[in-house]
C-alpha positions in Angstrom: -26.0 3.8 29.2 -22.8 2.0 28.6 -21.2 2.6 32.0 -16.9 1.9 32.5 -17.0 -1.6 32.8 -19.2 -2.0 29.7 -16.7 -0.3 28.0 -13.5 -1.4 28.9 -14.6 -5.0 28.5 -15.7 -3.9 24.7 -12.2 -2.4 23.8 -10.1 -5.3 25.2 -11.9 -7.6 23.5 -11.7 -5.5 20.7 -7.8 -6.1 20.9 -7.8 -9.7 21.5 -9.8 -10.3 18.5 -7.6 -8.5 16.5 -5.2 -10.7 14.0 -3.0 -8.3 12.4 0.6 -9.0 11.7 3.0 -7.1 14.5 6.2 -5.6 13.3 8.4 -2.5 11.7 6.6 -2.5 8.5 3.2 -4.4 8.8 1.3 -1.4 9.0 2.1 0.1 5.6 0.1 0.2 2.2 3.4 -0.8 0.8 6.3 -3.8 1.5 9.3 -2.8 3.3 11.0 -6.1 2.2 13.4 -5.2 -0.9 14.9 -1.7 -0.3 15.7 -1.3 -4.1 12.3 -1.9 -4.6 11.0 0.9 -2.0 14.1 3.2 -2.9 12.8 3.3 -6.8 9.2 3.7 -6.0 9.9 6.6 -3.4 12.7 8.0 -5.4 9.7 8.1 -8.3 6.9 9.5 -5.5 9.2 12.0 -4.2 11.0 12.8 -7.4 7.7 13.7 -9.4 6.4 15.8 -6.8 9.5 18.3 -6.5 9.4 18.5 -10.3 6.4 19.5 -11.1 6.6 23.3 -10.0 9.8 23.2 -12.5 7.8 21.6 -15.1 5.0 24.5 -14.7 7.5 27.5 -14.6 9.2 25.8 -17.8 5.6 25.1 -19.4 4.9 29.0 -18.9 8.1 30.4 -19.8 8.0 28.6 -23.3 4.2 29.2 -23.4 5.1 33.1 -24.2 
């Protein structure tokens, strides 16, 4: 079995083999940079997502 100095030798070098970019931002699926950019694309995420139940009470109310 993999006793405690086994393991802690596998997770820090784990992290020192690691080459990731550090910083506010790095970590995202999406860039940070340009803040119109970001502000459209969330304004669209966000924005679609607290329409829709007004879209389906409309869509039902002209459905009758």
């Amino acid at each position: 079995m993999l006793g405690p100095p086994a393991i802690r030798r596998f997770t820090t070098s784990v992290v020192r083999r690691s080459h990731y970019e550090e910083g506010p931002g790095k970590n995202l699926p999406f860039s940070v940079e340009n803040k119109w950019t970001l502000l459209v694309k969330m304004c669209l995420f966000f924005g679609s997502a607290f329409s829709v139940p007004f879209l389906i009470v409309r869509h039902q109310l002209l459905k009758q």
